[in-house]
C-alpha positions in Angstrom: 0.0 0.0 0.0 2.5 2.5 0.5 4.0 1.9 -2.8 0.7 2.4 -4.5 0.5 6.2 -2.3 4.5 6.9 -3.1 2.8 6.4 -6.3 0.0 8.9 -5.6 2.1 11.3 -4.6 3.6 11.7 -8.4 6.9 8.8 -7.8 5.5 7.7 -11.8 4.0 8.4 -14.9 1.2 10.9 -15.2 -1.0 8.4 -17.1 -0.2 5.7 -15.2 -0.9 7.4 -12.1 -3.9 8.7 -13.6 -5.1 5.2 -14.3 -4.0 4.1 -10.5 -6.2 6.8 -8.6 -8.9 6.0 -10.8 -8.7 2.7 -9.7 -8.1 3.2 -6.3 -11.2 5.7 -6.2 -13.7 2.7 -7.9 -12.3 0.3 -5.2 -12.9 3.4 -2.0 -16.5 3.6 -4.0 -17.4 -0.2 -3.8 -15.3 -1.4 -0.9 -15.7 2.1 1.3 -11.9 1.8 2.6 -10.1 4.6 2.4 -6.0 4.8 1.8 -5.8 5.2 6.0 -8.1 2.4 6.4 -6.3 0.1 4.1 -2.9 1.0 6.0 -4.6 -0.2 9.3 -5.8 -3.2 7.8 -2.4 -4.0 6.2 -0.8 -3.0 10.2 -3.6 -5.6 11.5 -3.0 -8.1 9.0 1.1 -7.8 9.6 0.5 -8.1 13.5 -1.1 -11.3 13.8 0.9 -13.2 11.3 3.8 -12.0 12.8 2.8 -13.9 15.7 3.2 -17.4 14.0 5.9 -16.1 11.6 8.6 -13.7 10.5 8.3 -12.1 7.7 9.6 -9.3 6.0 7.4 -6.4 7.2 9.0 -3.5 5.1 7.8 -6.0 1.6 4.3 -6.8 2.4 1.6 -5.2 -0.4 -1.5 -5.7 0.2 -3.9 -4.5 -2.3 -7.8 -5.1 -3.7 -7.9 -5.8 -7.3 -11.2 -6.4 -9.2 -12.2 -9.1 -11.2 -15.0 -8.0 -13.1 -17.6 -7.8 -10.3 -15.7 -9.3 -7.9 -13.3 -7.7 -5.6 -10.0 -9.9 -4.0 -8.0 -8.5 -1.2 -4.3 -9.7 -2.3 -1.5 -10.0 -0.1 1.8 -10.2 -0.9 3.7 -11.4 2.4 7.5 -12.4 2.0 8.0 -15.4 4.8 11.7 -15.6 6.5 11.0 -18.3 8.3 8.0 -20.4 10.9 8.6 -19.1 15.0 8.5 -22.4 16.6 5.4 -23.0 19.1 6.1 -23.8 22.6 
């Protein structure tokens, strides 16, 4: 997610861009989360798999992408390795 707002914030193409804030407005339309509420789902999401295993936090994306009608929530999380359960 922060990769998509670096993105945002003019990091790339002007059409490109274009085409990404377009998207991410249709997705904010149907799905009602907003670029905050997307980080703190990605920050929720990080937390509890952390607690199983470690992963590389700083390479996690997390994004919705759209299928036609259908909307996924895709994440993207690098694992280092499984923490070992007591």
């Amino acid at each position: 997610m922060r990769r998509a707002l670096d993105r945002l914030r003019g990091k790339q193409r002007s059409a490109s861009t274009a085409k990404e804030r377009l998207q991410l407005v249709l997705i904010h339309d149907r799905t009602d989360l907003s670029p905050a509420m997307m980080e703190d789902l990605q920050e929720e999401i990080i937390e509890v798999i952390t607690r199983y295993i470690s992963i590389d936090r700083d390479a996690v994306q997390i994004t919705v992408q759209q299928d036609g009608r259908e909307q996924y929530l895709l994440a993207e999380i690098p694992i280092r390795a499984a923490k070992r359960r007591r």
